[in-house]
SENU-426739 format. One line per 2 residues: number of its first residue (from 0); their letters; for each residue x, y, z of N, C-alpha, C. Coordinates in steps of 0.1 Angstrom, whole numbers. Example, Ala and Ser with C-alpha at 12.3 -4.5 7.8 and 13.67 -1.06 7.14 Angstrom:
REM SENU-426739
0> as> 132 -57 78 123 -45 78 132 -33 78  128 -22 71 137 -11 71 129 0 79
END
This chain:
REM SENU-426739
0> xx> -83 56 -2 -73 66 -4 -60 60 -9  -56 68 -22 -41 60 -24 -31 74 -21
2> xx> -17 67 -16 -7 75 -17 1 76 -24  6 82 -34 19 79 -42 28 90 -46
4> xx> 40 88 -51 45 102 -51 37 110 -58  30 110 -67 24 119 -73 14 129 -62
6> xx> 13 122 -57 -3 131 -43 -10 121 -35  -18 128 -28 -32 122 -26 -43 118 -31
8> xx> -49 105 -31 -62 107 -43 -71 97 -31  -85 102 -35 -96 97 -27 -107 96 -39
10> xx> -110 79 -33 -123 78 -44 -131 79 -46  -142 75 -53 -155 80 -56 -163 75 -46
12> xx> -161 62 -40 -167 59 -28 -164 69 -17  -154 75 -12 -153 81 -4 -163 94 -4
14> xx> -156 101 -21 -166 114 -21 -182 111 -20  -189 100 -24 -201 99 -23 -208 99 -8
16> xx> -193 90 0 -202 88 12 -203 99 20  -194 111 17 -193 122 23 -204 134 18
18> xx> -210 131 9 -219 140 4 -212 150 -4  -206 146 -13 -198 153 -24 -193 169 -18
20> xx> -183 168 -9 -183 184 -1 -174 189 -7  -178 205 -11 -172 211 -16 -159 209 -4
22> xx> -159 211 7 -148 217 14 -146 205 26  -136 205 29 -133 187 41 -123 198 51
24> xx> -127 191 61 -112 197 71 -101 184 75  -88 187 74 -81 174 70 -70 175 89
26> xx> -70 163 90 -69 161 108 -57 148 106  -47 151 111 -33 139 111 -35 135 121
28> xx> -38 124 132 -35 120 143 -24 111 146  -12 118 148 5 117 150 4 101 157
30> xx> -5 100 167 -1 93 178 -6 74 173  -17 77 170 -27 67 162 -21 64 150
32> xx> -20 74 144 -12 69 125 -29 69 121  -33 83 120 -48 79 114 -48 93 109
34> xx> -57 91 93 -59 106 87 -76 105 90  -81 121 89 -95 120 85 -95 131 76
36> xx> -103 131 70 -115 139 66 -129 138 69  -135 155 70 -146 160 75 -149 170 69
38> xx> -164 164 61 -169 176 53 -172 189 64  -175 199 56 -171 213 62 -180 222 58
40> xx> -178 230 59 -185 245 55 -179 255 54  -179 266 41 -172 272 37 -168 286 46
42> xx> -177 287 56 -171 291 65 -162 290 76  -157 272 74 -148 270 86 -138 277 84
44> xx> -126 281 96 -112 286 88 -102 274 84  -105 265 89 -96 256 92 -99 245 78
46> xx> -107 252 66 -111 241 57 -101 240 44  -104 231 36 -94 229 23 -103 226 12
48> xx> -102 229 3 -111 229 -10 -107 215 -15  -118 209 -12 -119 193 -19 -123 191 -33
50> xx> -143 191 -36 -147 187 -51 -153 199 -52  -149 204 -65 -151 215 -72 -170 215 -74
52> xx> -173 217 -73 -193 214 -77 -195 215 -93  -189 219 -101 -191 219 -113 -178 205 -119
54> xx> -170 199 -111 -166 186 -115 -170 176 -119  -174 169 -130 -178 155 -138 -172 144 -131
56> xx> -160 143 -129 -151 136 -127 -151 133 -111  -157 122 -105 -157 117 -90 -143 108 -87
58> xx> -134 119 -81 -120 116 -73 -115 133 -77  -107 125 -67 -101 141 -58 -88 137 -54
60> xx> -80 143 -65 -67 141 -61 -56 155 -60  -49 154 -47 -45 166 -43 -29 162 -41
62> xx> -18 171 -48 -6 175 -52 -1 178 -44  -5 176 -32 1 186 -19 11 179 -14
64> xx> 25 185 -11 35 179 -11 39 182 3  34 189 12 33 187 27 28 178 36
66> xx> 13 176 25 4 168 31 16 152 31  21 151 14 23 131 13 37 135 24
68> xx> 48 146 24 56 147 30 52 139 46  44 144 49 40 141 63 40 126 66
70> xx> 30 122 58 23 109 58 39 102 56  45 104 45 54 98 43 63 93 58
72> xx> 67 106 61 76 107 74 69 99 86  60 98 87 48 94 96 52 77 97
74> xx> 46 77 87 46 64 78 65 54 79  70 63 73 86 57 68 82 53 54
76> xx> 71 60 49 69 50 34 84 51 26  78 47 15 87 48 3 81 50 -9
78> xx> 76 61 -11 67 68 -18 75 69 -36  87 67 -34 94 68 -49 91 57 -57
80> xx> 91 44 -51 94 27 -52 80 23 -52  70 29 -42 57 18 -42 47 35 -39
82> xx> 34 25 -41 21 34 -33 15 28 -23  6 35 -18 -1 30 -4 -14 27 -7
84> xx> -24 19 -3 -37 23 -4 -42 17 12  -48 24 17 -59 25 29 -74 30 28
86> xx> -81 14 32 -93 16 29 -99 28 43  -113 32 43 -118 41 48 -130 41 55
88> xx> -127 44 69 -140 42 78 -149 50 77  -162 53 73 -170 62 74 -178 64 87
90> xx> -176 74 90 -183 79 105 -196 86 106  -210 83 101 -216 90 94 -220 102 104
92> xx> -221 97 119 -227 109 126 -218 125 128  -206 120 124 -197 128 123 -193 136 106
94> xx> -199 130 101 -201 126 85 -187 130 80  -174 121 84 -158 121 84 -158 106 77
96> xx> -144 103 73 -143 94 63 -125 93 73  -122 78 83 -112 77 87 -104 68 78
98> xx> -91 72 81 -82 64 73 -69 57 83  -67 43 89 -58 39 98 -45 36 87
100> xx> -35 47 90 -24 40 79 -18 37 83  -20 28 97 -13 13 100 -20 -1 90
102> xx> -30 4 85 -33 -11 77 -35 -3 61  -25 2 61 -23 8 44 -13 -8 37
104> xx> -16 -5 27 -17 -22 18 -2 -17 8  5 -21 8 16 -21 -1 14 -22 -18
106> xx> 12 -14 -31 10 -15 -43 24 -14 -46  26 -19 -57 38 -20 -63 37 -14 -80
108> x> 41 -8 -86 41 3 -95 46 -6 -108
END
């Protein structure tokens, strides 16, 4: 997962290991400094539209300016000046993709 001001983006390794889900449920844990994602079903209410199913293109990058707001604030990043990147634990029985953004990596632009 990279952060940058522009959004959220998750890579192709992620979306593969999740089984290309149309839909993820997205979970902050304030306390830990940890994001997940969890593929879903389109019935959850609690879901967010991830990869489109007629998409070519493997990465998923989301504009959401709540979501990096958060992370940011969470964080203390500096989202103007640098990006983040945090590699991603895969949980398969849970079939979730964790992210500790305490060991997010400093990029420099």
């Amino acid at each position: 997962m990279t952060v940058t001001k522009y959004g959220v983006r998750f890579s192709k390794a992620t979306l593969i290991q999740l089984g290309r889900p149309e839909y993820v449920r997205v979970m902050i844990n304030y306390e830990d400094k940890q994001l997940v994602i969890q593929s879903t079903s389109p019935r959850d209410p609690n879901k967010t539209s991830f990869l489109k199913p007629s998409k070519k293109k493997m990465e998923v990058q989301w504009n959401n300016s709540l979501l990096k707001g958060n992370l940011k604030e969470l964080m203390g990043w500096d989202l103007n000046n640098v990006s983040y990147k945090v590699r991603g634990k895969f949980i398969p029985d849970q079939n979730l993709m964790l992210f500790d953004l305490k060991k997010a990596r400093v990029e420099k632009k």
